[in-house]
VEXKOLTI-401018 format. One record per residue (C-alpha): residue in three letters; x, y, z. Coordinates in steps of 0.05 Angstrom, whole numbers. Layout:
> ALA X Y Z
...
***
This chain:
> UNK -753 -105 -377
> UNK -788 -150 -334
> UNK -744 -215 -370
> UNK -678 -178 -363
> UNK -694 -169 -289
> UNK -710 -239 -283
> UNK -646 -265 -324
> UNK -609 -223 -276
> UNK -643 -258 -219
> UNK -624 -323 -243
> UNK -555 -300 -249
> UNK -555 -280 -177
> UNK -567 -350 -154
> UNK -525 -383 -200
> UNK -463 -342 -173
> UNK -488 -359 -108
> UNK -495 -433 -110
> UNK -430 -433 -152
> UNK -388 -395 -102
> UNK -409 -435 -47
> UNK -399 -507 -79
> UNK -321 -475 -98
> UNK -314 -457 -35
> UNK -323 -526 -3
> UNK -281 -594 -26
> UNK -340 -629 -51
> UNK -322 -668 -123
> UNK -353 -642 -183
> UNK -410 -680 -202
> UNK -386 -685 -272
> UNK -332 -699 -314
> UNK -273 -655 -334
> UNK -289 -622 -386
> UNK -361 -609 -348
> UNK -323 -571 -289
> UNK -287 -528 -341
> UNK -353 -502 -364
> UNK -373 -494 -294
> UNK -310 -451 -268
> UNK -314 -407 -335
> UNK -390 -396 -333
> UNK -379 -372 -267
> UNK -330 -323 -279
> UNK -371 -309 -342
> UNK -431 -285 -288
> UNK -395 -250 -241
> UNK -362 -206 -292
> UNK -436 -196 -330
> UNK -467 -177 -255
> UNK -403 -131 -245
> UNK -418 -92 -315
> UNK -492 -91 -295
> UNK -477 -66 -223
> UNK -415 -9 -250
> UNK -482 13 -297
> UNK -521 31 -231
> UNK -459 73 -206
> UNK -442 9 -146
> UNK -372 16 -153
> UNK -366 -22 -90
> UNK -410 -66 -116
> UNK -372 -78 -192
> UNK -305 -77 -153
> UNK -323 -135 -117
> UNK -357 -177 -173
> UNK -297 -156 -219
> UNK -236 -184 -164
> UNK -277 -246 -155
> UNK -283 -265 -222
> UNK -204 -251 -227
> UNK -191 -287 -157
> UNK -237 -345 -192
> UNK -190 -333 -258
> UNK -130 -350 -219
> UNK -164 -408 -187
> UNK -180 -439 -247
> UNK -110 -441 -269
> UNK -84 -468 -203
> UNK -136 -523 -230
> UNK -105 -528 -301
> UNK -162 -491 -333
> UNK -135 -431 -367
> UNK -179 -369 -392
> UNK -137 -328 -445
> UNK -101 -268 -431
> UNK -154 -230 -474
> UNK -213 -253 -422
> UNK -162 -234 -367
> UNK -157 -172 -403
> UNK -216 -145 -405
> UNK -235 -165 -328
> UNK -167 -121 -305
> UNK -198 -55 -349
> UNK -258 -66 -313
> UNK -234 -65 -255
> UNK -190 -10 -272
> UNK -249 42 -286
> UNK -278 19 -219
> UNK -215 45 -182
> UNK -217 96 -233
> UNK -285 118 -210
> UNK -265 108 -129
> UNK -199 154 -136
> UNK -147 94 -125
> UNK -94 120 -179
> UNK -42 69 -152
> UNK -94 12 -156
> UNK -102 32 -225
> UNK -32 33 -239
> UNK -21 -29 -216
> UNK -80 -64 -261
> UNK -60 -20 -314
> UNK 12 -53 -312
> UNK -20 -120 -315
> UNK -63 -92 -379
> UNK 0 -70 -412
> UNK 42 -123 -405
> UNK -13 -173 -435
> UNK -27 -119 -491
> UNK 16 -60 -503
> UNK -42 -20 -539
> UNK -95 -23 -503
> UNK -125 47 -509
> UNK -163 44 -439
> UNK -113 18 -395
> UNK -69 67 -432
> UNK -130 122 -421
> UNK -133 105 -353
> UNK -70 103 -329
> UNK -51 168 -358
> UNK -108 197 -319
> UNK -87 166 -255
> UNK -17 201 -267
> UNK -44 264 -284
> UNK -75 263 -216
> UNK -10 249 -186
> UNK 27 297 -213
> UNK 65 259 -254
> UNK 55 295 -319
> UNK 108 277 -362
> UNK 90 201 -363
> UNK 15 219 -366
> UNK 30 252 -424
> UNK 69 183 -457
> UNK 13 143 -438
> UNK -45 192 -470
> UNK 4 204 -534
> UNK -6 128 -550
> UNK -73 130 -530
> UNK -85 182 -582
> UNK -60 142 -642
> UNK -116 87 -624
> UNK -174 139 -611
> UNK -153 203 -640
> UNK -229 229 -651
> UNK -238 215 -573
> UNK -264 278 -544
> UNK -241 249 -464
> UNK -170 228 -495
> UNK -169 304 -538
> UNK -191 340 -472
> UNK -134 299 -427
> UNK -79 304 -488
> UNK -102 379 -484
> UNK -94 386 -414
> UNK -31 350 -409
> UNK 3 392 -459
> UNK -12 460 -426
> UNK 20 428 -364
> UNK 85 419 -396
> UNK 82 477 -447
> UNK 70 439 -514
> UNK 40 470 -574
> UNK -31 450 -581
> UNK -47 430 -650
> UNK -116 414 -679
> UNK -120 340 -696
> UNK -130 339 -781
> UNK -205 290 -792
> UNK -205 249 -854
> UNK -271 250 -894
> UNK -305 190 -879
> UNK -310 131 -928
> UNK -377 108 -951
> UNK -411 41 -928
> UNK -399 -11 -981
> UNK -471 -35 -1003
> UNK -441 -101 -1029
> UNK -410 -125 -966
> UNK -457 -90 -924
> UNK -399 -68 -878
> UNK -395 4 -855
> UNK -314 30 -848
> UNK -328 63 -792
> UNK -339 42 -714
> UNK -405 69 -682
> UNK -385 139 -661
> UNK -433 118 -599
> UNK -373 84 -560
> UNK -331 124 -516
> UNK -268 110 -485
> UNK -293 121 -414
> UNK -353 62 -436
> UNK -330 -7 -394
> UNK -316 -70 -441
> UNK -389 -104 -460
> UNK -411 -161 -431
> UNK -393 -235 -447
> UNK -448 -265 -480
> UNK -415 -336 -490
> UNK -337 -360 -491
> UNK -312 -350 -564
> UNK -256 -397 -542
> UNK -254 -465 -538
> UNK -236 -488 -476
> UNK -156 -506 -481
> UNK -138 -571 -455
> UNK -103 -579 -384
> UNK -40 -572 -408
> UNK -33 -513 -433
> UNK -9 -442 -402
> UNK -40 -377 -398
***
């Protein structure tokens, strides 16, 4: 416990002394591709620290470290340094369950447009947003959203309670969902078929423990 404390610690500053040398017009010390790694550690932190602070309920807290590592997203483009929608991606659904958890539908709707447009299926933003319109009355296109949620998590019990709900709002039969029998692990390959039932769709997207991607040159667009 005592070295995750301490990791987060060192996280802390970092963020710190990072914010503050981006927020003055100091040169990088370092070449090109060195700044690259600097802006996308940075935004690597303050999303990590935002997942760490939504886990102690701070939704203030998240919210903030969340929009900064978006606002710092942005800035790295303006730069030529391009994160990929996917990264993007998962900072907006984030973000999203913090305004979830505050009560700001139309905030939500808003990042959940963003979500959308970048990936059509993604099951939270699509989870999310139909809550958000649930809450503002706006069943019909609650119900659209949480009907294509459904085909991506249809074991869910959140998205089978909301689907549920949703239909006796508008008067639609309520059917029982039919649950294949589950496929056996395959010894040889040592892959199990199925995800960890542990993982809900309310859960925030995991941490980034490095940047799969290799940083894409200057020229290239988000």
């Amino acid at each position: 416990m005592s070295n995750v404390s301490v990791d987060r610690s060192i996280r802390q500053q970092e963020i710190k002394k990072g914010l503050q040398f981006i927020q003055s017009t100091l040169p990088f010390p370092g070449t090109q591709e060195q700044y690259e790694v600097f802006l996308r550690e940075l935004v690597k932190n303050l999303f990590n620290e935002g997942n760490d602070t939504y886990r102690e309920g701070d939704w203030d807290g998240s919210l903030n470290h969340y929009s900064e590592a978006l606002n710092i997203a942005e800035y790295a483009s303006s730069e030529g340094i391009h994160l990929s929608g996917e990264i993007v991606e998962r900072m907006h659904v984030n973000r999203i369950a913090c305004y979830s958890k505050k009560g700001l539908h139309d905030k939500v709707l808003e990042d959940c447009g963003i979500v959308l447009k970048l990936n059509g299926n993604n099951f939270r933003a699509l989870y999310r947003k139909a809550k958000a319109l649930k809450e503002l009355g706006r069943y019909k296109e609650a119900y659209d959203a949480v009907a294509k949620c459904s085909l991506a998590v249809p074991q869910d019990e959140s998205v089978i309670k909301l689907t549920q709900e949703l239909a006796q709002k508008l008067g639609l039969k309520i059917r029982k969902a039919y649950v294949r029998a589950k496929l056996p692990a395959n010894p040889a390959s040592g892959v199990v078929s199925n995800k960890s039932s542990n993982s809900s769709i309310e859960d925030i997207e995991s941490d980034f423990s490095s940047w799969k991607e290799k940083p894409p040159s200057s020229s290239s667009s988000s």
